[in-house]
Backbone as CSV, one residue per row, in Angstrom:
resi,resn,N_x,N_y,N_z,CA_x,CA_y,CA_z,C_x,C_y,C_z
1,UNK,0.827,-1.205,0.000,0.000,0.000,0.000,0.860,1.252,0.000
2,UNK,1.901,1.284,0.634,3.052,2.656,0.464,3.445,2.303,-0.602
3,UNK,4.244,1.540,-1.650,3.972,1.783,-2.487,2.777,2.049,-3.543
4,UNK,1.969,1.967,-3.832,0.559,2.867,-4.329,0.421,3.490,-4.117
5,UNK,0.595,4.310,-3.120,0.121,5.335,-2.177,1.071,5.736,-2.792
6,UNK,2.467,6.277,-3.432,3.277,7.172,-3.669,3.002,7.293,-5.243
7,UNK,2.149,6.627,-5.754,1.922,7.046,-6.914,3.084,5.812,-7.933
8,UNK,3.616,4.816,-7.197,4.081,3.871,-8.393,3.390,2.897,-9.022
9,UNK,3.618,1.909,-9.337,2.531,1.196,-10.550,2.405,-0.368,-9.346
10,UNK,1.476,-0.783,-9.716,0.668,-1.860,-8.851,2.056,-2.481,-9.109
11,UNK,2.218,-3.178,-10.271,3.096,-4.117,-10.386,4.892,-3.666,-9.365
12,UNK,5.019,-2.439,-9.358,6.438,-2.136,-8.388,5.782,-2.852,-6.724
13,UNK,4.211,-2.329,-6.608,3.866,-2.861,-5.281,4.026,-4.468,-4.838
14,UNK,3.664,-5.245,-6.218,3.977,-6.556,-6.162,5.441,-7.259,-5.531
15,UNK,6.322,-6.312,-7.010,7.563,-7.206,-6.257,8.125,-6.619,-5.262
16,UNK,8.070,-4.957,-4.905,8.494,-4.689,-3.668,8.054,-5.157,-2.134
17,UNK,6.625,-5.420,-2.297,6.000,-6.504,-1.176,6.210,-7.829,-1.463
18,UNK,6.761,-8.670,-1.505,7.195,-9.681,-2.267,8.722,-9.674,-1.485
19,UNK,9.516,-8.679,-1.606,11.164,-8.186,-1.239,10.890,-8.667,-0.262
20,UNK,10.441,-7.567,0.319,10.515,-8.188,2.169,10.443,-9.192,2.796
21,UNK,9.815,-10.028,2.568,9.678,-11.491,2.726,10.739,-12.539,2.463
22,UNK,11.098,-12.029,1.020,12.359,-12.647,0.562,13.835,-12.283,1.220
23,UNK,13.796,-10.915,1.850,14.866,-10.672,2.754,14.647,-10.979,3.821
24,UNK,13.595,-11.636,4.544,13.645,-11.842,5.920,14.048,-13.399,5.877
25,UNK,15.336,-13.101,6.821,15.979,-14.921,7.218,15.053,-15.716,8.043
26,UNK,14.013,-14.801,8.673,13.300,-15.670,9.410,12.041,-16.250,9.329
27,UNK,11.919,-15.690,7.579,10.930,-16.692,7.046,11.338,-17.875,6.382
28,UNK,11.087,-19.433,6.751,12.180,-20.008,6.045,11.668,-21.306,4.644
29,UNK,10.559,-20.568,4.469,9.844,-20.289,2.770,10.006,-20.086,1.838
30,UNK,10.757,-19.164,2.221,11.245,-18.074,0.576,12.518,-16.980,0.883
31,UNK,12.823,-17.346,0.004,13.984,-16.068,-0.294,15.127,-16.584,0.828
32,UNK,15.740,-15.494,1.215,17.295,-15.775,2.552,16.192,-16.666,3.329
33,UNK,17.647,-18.423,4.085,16.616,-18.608,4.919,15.857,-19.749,4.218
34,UNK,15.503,-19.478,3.455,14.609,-20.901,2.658,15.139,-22.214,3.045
35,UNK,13.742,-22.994,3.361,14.802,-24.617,3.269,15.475,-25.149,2.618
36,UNK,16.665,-25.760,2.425,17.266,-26.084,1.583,16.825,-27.825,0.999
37,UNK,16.692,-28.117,-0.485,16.563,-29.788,-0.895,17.609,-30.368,-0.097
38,UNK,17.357,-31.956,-0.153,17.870,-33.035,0.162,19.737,-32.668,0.247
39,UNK,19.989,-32.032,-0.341,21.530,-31.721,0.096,22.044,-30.602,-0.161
40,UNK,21.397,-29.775,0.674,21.413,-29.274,1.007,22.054,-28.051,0.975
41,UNK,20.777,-27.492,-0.533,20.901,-26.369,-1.334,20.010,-25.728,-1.943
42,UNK,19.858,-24.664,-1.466,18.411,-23.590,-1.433,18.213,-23.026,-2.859
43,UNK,17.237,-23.305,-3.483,16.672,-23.069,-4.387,15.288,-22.633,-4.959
44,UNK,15.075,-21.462,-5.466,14.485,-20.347,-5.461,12.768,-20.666,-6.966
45,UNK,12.106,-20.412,-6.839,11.105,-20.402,-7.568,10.145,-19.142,-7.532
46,UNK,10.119,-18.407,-8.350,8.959,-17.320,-8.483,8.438,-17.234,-9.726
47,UNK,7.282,-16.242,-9.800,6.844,-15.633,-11.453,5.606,-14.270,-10.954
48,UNK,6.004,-13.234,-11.852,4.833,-12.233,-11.897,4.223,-11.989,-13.199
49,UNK,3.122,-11.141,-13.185,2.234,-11.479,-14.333,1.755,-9.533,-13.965
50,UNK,2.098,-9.077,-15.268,1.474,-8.002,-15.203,0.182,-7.460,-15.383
51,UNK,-0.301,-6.109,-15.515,-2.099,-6.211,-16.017,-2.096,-5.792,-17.435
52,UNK,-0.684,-6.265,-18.063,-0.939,-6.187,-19.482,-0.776,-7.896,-20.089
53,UNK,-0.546,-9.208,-19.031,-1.230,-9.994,-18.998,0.648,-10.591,-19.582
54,UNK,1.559,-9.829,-19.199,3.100,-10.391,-19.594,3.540,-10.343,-18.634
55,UNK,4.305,-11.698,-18.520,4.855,-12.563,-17.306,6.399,-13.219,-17.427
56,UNK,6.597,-12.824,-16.357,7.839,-13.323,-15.813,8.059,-14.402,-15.270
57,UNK,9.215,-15.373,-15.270,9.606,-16.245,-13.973,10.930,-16.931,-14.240
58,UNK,11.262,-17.458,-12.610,12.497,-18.349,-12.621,12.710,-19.503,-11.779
59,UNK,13.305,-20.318,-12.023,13.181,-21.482,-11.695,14.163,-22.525,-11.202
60,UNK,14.684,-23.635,-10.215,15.829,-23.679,-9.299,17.035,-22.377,-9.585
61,UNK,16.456,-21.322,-8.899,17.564,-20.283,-8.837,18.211,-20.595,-7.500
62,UNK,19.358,-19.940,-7.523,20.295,-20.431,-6.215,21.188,-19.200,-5.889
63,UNK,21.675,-18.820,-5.139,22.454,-17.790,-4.342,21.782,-16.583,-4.772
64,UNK,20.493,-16.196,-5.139,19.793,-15.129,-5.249,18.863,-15.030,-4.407
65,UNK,18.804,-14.248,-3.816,17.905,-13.848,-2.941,16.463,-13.289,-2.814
66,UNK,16.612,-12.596,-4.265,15.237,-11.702,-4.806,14.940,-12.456,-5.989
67,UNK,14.308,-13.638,-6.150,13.787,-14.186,-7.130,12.256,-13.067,-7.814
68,UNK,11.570,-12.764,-7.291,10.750,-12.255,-7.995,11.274,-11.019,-9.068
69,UNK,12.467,-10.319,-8.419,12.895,-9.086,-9.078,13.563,-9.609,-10.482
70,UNK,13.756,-11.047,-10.373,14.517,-11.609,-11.500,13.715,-12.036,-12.546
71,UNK,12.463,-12.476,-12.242,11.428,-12.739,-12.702,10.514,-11.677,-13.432
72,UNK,11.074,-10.421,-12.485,10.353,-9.108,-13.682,11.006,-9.017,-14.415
73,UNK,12.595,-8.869,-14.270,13.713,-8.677,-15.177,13.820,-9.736,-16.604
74,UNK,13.125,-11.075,-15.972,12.647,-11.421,-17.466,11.822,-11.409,-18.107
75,UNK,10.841,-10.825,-17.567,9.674,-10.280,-18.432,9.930,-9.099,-19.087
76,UNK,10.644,-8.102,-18.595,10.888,-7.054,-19.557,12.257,-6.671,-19.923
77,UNK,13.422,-7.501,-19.855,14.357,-7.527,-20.577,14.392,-8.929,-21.587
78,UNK,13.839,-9.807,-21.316,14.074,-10.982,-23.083,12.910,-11.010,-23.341
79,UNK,13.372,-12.096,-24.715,11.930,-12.291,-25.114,11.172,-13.695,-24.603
80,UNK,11.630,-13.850,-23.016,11.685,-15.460,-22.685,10.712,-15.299,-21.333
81,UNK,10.001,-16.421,-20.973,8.952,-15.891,-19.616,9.299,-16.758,-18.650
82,UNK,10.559,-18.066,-18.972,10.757,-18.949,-17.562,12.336,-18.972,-18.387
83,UNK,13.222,-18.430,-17.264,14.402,-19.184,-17.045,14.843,-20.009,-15.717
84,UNK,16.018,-20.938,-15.602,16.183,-21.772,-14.875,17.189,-21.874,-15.046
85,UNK,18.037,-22.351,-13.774,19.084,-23.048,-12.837,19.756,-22.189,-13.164
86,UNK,21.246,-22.849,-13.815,22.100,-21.524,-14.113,22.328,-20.581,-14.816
87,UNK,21.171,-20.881,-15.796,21.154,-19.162,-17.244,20.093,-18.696,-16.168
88,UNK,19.460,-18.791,-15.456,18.692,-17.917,-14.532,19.990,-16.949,-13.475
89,UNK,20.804,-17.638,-13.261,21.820,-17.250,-12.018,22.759,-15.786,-12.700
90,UNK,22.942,-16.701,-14.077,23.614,-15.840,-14.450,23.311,-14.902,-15.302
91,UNK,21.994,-14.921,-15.358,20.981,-13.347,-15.851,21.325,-12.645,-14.767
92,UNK,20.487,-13.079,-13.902,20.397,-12.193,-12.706,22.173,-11.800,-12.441
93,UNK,23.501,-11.890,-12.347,24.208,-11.177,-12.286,24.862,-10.721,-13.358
94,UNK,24.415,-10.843,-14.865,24.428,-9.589,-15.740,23.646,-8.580,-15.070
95,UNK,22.990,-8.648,-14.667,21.675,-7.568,-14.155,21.752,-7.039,-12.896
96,UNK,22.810,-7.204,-12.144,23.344,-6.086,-10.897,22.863,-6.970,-10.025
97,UNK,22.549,-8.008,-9.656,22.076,-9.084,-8.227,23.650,-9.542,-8.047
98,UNK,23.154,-9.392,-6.587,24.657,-10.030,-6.087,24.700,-11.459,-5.485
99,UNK,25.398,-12.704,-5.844,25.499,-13.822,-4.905,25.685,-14.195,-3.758
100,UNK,25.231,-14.715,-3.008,25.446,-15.076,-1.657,24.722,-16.154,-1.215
101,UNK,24.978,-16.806,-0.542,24.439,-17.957,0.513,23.105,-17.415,0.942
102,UNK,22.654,-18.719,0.835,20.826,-18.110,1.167,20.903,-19.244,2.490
103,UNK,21.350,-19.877,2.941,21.576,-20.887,3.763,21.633,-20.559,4.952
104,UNK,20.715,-19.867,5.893,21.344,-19.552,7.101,21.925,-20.251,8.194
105,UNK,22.503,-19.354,8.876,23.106,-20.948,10.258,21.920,-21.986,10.817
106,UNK,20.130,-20.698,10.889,19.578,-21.817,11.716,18.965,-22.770,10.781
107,UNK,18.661,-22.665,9.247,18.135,-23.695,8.227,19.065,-24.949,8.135
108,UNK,20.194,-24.297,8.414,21.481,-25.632,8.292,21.217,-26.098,9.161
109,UNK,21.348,-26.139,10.589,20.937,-26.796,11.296,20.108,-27.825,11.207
110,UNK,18.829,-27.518,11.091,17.513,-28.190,11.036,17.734,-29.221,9.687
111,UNK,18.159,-28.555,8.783,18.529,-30.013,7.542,20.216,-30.833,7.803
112,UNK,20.517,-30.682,9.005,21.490,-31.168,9.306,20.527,-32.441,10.297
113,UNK,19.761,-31.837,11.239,19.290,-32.885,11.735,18.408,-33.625,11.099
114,UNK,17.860,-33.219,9.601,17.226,-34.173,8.752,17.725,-35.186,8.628
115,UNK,19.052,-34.877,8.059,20.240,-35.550,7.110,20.232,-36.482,7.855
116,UNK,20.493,-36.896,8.944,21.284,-37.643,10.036,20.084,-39.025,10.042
117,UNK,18.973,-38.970,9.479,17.751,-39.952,9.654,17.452,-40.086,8.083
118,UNK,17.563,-38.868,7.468,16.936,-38.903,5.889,18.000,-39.214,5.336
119,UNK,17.802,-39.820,4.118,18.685,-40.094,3.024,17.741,-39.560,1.760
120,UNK,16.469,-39.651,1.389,15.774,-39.018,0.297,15.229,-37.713,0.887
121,UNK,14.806,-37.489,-0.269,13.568,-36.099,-0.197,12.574,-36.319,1.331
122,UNK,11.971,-34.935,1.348,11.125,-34.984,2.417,10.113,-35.370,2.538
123,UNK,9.452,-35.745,3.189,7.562,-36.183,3.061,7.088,-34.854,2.930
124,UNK,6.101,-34.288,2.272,5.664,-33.081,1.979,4.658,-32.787,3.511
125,UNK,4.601,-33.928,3.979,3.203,-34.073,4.553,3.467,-33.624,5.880
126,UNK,4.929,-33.833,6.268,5.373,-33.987,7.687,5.871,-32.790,8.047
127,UNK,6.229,-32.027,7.318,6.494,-30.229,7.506,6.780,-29.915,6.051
128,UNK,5.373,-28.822,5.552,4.996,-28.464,4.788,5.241,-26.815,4.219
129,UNK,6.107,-26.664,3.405,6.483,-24.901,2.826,5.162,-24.210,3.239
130,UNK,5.429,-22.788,2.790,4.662,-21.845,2.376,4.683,-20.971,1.822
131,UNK,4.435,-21.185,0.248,4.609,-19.747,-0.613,3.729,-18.326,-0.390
132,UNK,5.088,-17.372,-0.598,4.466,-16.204,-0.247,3.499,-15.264,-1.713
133,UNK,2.073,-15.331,-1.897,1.374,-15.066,-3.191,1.027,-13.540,-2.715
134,UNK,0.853,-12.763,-3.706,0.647,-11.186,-3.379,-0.033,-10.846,-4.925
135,UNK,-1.462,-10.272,-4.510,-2.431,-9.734,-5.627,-3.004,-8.445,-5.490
136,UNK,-2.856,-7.918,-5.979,-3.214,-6.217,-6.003,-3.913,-5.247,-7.207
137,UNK,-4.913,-4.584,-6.777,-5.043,-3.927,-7.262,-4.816,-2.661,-7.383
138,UNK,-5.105,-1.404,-8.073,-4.901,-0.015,-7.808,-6.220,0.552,-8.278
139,UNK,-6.150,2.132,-7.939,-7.123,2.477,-7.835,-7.719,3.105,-9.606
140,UNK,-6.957,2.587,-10.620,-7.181,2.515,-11.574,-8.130,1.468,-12.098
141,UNK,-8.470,0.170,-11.211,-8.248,-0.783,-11.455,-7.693,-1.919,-12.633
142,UNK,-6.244,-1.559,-12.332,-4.806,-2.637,-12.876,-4.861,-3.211,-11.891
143,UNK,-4.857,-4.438,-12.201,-4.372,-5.766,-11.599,-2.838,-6.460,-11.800
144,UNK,-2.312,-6.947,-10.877,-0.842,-7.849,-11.376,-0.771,-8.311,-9.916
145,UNK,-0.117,-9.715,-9.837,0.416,-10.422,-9.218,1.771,-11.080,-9.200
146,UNK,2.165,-11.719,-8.110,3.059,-12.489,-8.241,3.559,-13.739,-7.010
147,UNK,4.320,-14.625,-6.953,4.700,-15.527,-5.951,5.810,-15.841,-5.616
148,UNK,6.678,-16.254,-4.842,7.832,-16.569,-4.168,8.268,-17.643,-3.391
149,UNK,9.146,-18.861,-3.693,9.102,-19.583,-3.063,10.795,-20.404,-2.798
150,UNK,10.797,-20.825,-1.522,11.966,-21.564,-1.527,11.539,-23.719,-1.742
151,UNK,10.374,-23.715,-1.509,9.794,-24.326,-2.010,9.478,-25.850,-1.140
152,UNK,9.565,-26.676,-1.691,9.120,-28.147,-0.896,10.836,-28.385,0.077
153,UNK,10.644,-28.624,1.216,11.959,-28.359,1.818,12.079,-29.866,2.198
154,UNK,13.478,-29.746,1.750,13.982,-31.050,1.532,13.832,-31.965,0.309
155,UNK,13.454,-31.164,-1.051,12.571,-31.726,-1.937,14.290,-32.477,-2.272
156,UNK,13.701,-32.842,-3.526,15.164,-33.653,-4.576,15.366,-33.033,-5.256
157,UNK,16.473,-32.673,-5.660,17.400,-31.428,-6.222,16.885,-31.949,-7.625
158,UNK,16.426,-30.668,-8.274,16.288,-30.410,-9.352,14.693,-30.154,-9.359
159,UNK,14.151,-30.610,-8.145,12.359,-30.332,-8.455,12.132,-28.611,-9.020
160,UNK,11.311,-28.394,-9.381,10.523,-27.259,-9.631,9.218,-27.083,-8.941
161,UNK,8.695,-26.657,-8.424,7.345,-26.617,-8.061,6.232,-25.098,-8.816
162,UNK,5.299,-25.493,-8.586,4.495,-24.268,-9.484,4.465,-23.000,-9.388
163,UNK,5.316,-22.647,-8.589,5.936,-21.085,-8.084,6.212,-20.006,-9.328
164,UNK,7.035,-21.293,-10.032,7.775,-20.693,-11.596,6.677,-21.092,-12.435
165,UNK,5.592,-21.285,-12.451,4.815,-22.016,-13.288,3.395,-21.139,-13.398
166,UNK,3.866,-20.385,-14.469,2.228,-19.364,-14.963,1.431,-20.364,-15.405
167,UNK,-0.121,-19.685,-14.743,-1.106,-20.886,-14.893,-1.388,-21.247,-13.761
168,UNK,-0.645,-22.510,-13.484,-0.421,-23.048,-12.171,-0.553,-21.868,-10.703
169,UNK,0.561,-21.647,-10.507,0.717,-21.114,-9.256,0.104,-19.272,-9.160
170,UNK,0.200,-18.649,-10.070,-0.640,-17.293,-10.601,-0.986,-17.345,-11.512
171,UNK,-1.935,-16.413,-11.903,-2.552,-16.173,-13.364,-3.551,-14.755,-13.188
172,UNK,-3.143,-14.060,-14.171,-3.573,-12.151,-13.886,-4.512,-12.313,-15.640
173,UNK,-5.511,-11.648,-15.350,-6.408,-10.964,-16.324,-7.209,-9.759,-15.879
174,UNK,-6.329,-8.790,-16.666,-6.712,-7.643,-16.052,-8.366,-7.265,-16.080
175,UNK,-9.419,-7.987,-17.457,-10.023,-7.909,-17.494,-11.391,-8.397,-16.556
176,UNK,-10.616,-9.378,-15.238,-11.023,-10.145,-15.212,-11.252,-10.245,-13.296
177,UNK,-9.708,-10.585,-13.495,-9.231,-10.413,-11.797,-7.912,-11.267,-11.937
178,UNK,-7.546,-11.728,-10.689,-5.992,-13.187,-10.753,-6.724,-13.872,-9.193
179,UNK,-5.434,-14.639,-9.661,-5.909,-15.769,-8.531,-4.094,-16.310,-8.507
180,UNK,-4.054,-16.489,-7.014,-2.554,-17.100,-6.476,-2.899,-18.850,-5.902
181,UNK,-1.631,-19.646,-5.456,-2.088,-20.241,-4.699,-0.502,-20.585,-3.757
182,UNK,-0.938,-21.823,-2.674,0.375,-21.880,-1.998,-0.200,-23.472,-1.736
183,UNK,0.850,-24.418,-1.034,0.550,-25.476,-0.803,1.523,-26.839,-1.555
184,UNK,0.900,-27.812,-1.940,1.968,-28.969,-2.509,1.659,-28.457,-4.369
185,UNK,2.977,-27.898,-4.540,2.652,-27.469,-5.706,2.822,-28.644,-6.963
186,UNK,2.767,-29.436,-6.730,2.510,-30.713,-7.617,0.786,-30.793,-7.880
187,UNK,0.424,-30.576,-6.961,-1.199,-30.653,-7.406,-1.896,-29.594,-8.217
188,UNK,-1.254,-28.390,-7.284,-1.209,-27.009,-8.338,-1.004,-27.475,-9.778
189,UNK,-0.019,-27.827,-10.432,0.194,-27.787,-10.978,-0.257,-28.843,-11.752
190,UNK,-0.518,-29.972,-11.829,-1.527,-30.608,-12.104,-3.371,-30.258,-12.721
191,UNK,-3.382,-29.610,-11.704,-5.115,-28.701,-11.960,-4.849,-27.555,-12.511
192,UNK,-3.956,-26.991,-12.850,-4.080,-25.634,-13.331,-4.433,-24.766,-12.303
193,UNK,-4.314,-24.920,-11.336,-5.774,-24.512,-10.472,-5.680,-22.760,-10.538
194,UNK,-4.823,-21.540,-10.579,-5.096,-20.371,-10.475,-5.693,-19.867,-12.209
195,UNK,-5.265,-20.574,-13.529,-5.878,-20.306,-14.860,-7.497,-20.542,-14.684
196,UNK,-8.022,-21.945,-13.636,-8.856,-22.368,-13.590,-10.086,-21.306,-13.043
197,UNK,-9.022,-20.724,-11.613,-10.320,-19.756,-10.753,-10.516,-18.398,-11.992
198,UNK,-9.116,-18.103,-12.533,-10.033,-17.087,-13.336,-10.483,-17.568,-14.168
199,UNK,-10.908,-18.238,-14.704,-11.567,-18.786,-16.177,-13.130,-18.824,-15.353
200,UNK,-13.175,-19.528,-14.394,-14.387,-19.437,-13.475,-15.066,-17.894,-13.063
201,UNK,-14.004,-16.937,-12.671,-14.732,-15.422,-12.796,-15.178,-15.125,-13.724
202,UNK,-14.159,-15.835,-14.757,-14.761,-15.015,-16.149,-16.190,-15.210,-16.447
203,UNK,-16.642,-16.536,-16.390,-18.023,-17.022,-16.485,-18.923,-16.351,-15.377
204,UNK,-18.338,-15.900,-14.684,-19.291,-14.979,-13.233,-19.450,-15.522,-12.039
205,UNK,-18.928,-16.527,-11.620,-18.759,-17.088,-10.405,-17.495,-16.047,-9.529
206,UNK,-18.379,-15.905,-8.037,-17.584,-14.818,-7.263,-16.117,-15.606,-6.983
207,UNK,-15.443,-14.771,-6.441,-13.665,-15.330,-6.303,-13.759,-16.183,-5.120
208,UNK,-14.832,-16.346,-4.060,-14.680,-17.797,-3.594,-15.110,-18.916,-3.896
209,UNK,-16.483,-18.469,-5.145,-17.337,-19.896,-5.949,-16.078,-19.720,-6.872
210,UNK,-14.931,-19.720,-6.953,-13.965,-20.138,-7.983,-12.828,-20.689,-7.799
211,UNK,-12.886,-20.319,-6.798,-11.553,-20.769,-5.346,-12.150,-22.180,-5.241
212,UNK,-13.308,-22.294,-4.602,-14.013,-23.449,-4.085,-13.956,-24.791,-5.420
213,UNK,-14.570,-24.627,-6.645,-14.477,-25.232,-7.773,-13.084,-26.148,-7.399
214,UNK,-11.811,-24.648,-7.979,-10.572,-24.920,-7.790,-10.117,-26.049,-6.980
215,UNK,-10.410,-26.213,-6.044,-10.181,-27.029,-4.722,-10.820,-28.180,-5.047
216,UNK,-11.917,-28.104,-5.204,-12.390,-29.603,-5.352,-12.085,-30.163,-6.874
217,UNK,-11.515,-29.937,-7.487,-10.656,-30.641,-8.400,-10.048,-31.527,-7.934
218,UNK,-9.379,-30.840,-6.423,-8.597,-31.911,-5.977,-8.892,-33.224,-5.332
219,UNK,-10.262,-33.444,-5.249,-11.393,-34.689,-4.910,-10.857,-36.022,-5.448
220,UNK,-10.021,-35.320,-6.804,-9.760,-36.771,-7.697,-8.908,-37.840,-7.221
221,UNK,-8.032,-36.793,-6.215,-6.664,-37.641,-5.343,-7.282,-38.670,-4.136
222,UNK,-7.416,-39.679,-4.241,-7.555,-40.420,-3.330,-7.280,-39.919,-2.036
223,UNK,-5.905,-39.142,-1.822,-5.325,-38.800,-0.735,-5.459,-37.689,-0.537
224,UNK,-6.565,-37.084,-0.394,-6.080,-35.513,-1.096,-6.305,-35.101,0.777
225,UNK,-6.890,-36.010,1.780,-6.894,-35.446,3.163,-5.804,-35.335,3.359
226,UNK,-4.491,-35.571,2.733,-3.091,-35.749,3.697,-1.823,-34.507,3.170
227,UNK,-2.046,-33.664,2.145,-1.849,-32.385,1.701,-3.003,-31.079,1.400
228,UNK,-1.885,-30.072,1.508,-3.001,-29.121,1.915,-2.689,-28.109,0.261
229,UNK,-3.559,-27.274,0.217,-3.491,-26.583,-1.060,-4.375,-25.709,-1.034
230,UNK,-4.320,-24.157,-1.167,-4.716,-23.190,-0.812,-4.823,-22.238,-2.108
231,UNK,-6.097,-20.991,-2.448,-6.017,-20.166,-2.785,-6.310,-19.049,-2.646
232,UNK,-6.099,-18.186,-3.388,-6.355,-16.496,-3.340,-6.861,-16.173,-4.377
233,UNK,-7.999,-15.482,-4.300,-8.267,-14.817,-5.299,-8.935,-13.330,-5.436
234,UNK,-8.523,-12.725,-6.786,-8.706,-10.994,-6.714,-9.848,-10.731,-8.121
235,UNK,-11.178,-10.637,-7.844,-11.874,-9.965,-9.100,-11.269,-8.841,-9.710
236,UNK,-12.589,-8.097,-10.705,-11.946,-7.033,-11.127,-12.473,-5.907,-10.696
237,UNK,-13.484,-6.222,-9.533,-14.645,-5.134,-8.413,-13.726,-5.066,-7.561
238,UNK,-12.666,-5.965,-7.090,-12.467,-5.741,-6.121,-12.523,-6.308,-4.702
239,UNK,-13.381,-7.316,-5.408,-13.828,-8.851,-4.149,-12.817,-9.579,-3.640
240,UNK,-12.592,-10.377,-2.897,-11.125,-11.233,-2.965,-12.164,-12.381,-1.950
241,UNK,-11.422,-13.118,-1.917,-11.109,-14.759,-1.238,-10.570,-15.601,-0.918
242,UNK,-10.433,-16.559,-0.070,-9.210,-17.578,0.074,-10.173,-18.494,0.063
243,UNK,-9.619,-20.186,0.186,-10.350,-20.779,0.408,-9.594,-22.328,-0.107
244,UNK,-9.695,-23.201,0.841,-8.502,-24.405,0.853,-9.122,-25.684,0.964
245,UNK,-7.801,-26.662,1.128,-8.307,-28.309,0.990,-8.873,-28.644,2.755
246,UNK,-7.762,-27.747,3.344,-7.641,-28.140,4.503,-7.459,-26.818,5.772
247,UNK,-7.805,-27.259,6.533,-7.902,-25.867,7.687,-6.528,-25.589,7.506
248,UNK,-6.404,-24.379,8.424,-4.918,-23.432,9.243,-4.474,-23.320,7.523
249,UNK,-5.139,-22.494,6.888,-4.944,-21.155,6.307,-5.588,-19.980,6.340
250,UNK,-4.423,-18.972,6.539,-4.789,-17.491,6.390,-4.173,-16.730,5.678
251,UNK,-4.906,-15.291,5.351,-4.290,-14.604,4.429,-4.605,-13.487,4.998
252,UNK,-3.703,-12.107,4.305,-4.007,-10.979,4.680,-4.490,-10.482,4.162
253,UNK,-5.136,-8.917,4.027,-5.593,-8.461,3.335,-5.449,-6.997,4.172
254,UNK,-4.918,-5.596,2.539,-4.555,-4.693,3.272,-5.051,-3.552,2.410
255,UNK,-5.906,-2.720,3.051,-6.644,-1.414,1.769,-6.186,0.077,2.754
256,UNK,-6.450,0.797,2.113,-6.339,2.107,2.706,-6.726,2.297,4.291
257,UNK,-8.294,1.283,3.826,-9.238,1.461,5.494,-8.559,-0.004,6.481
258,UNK,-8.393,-0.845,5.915,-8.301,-2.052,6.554,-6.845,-3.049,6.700
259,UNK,-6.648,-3.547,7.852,-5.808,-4.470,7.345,-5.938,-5.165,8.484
260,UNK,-5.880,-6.802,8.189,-6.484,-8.118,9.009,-5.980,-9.480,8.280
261,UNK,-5.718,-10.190,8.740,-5.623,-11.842,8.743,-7.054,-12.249,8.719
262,UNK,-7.555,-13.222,7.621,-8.309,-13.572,7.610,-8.570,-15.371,7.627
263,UNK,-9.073,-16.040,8.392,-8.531,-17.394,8.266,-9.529,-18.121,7.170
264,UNK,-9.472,-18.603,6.436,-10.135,-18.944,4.907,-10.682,-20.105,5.369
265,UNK,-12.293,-20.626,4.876,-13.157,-21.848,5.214,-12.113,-22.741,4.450
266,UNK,-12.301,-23.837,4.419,-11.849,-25.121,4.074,-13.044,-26.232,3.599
267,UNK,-12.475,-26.793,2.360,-13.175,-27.924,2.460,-13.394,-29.630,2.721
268,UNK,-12.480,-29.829,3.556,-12.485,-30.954,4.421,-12.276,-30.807,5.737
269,UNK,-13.317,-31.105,5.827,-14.142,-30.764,7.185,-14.437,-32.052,8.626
């Protein structure tokens, strides 16, 4: 909202709210700090989507810290909308990002005491990420979004999850609204599920009858009680919603007049 409020463009509000998160070591989700895969090496997933409906992203990035900023940087410097591993690394330091260890002392730790019992990847089920999704509007109403993630912790080196994955994990129509999500992004990505909720506004269903749809896609999984999978969603009035597989999600929500945590219904109950 300070950014908007100074008169810059929704989309600077995106990835600059987005930053913060990614610089805090003590979120250990995304950005500095992130869990690190199975051996223990932190790797980065984002993508933004502007309200001219052009999108960015990147994918196992590593010693970068600001994945989303890299992710704008490829939306409006190539003509490319997903890079990965190391032509991602080494965009981003043609482009003034500096390298460093995203690994902090206390993440090492904790995948140190993985290590010592684990030999594979993690159970998703047994301590579960959380991508950070951010949707905004302005008072123009322009829409753009975007997401951030360090991703499935402890995954197997080389996974991707739907973070980097337009469609999947965001999807912006300015005409329309966007929709984010967070959770086991294998299923995300599977359902389409944020192309899905807006395709559902588009037809006129409100952003939680689209959220809700979204979700029960995931009915098809036999297992679907034992991962969780969450969304967000932003019309083009102005409505928003969350709304998940499974309880203990919340989201924020922040306007000129308001700002609150809201804990989102669920549908397994």
């Amino acid at each position: 909202m300070e950014v908007l409020n100074s008169g810059r463009s929704v989309l600077d509000a995106i990835e600059k709210g987005i930053n913060v998160v990614e610089n805090d070591p003590k979120v250990d989700s995304v950005g500095l700090g992130g869990y690190p895969d199975a051996e223990g090496n932190v790797t980065l997933d984002a993508c933004i989507m502007d309200s001219n409906g052009n999108a960015g992203a990147v994918a196992y990035l590593s010693n970068i810290k600001n994945p989303i900023s890299i992710a704008r940087h490829v939306k409006e410097k190539t003509a490319h909308v997903l890079l990965a591993g190391k032509g991602a690394q080494k965009f981003a330091l043609q482009n003034g990002f500096k390298k460093e260890n995203l690994l902090t002392p206390e993440t090492k730790k904790r995948w140190e005491r993985w290590k010592q019992t684990n030999k594979e990847m993690h159970d998703p089920v047994k301590d579960n990420h959380d991508t950070i999704g951010l949707l905004a509007i302005d008072k123009n109403g322009n829409i753009a979004g975007g997401v951030s993630t360090s991703g499935w912790a402890y995954k197997m080196p080389g996974r991707v999850g739907d973070s980097s994955i337009i469609g999947a994990s965001l999807f912006v129509d300015n005409n329309v609204g966007a929709a984010c999500a967070t959770g086991l992004g294998e299923k995300v990505i599977e359902t389409v599920g944020s192309f899905l909720i807006v395709e559902k506004m588009r037809e006129g269903y409100s952003p939680l009858e689209a959220c809700k749809i979204a979700i029960k896609r995931l009915s098809k999984y036999n297992n679907s009680n034992i991962f969780q999978v969450s969304y967000l969603a932003l019309n083009k009035d102005g409505e928003y919603a969350g709304f998940s597989n499974q309880k203990e999600f919340s989201y924020s929500i922040v306007t000129n007049n308001l700002s609150t945590i809201v804990k989102s219904d669920y549908l397994l109950k």
